[in-house]
C-alpha positions as CSV (number, residue, x, y, z in Angstrom):
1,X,0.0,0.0,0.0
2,X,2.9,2.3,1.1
3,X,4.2,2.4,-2.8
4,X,0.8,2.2,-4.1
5,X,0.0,5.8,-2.2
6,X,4.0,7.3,-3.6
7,X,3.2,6.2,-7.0
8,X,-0.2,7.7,-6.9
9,X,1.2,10.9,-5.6
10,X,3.7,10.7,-8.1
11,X,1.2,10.0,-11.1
12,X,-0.9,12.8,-10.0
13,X,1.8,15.7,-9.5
14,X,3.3,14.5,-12.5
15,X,0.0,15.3,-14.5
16,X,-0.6,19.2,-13.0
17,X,3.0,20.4,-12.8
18,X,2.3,22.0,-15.5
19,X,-1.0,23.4,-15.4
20,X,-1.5,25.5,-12.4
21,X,1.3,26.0,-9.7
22,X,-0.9,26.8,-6.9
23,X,-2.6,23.5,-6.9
24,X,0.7,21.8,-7.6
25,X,1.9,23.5,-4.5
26,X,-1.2,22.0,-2.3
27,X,-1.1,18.8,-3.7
28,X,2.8,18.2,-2.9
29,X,2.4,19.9,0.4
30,X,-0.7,16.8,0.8
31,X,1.6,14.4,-0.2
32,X,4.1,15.4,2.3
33,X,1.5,15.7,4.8
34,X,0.4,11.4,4.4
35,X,3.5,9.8,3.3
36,X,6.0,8.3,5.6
37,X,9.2,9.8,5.8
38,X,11.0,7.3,4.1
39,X,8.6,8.3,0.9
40,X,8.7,11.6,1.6
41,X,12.4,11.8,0.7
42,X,11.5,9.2,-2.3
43,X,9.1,11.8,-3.4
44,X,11.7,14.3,-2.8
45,X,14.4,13.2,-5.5
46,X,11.9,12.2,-8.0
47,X,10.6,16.0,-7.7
48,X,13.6,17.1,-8.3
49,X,14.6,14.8,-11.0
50,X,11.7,14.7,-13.4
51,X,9.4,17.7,-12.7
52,X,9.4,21.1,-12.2
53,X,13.1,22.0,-11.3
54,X,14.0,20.0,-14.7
55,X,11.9,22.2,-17.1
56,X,13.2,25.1,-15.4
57,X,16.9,24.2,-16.0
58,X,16.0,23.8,-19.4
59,X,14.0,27.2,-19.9
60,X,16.9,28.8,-17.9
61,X,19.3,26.7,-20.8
62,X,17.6,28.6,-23.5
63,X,17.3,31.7,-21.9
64,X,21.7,32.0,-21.4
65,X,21.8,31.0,-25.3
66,X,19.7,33.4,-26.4
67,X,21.3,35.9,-24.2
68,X,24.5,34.8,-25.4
69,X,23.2,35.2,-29.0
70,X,22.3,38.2,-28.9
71,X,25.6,39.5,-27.2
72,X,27.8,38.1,-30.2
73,X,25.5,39.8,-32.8
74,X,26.6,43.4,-30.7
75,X,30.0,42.8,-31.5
């Protein structure tokens, strides 16, 4: 059951990280609140390894590129 409930959480976060970060805030904060702490720091790395932190390294990715672009074309 214990996996069931980390891999529901997981599904579930997954599915609105994107969509409004208010309710992905509540819902994490929920699944913090019921999981054991030995899934709460399973939940932990997956967070940051596949959700929001990784689209943000990217977007942040693009954003030094095209900052860098736009430099060279000054010279």
């Amino acid at each position: 059951m214990k996996t069931n409930m980390l891999e529901y959480y997981q599904q579930v976060l997954d599915k609105i990280s994107m969509a409004d970060p208010r309710v992905f805030r509540k819902e994490l904060r929920k699944a913090f609140k019921r999981l054991m702490p030995e899934q709460r720091a399973e939940l932990k790395a997956w967070f940051r390894n596949t959700c929001v932190c990784k689209v943000q390294s990217d977007e942040l990715r693009t954003m030094t590129v095209q900052v860098q672009e736009e430099r060279s074309l000054r010279r």
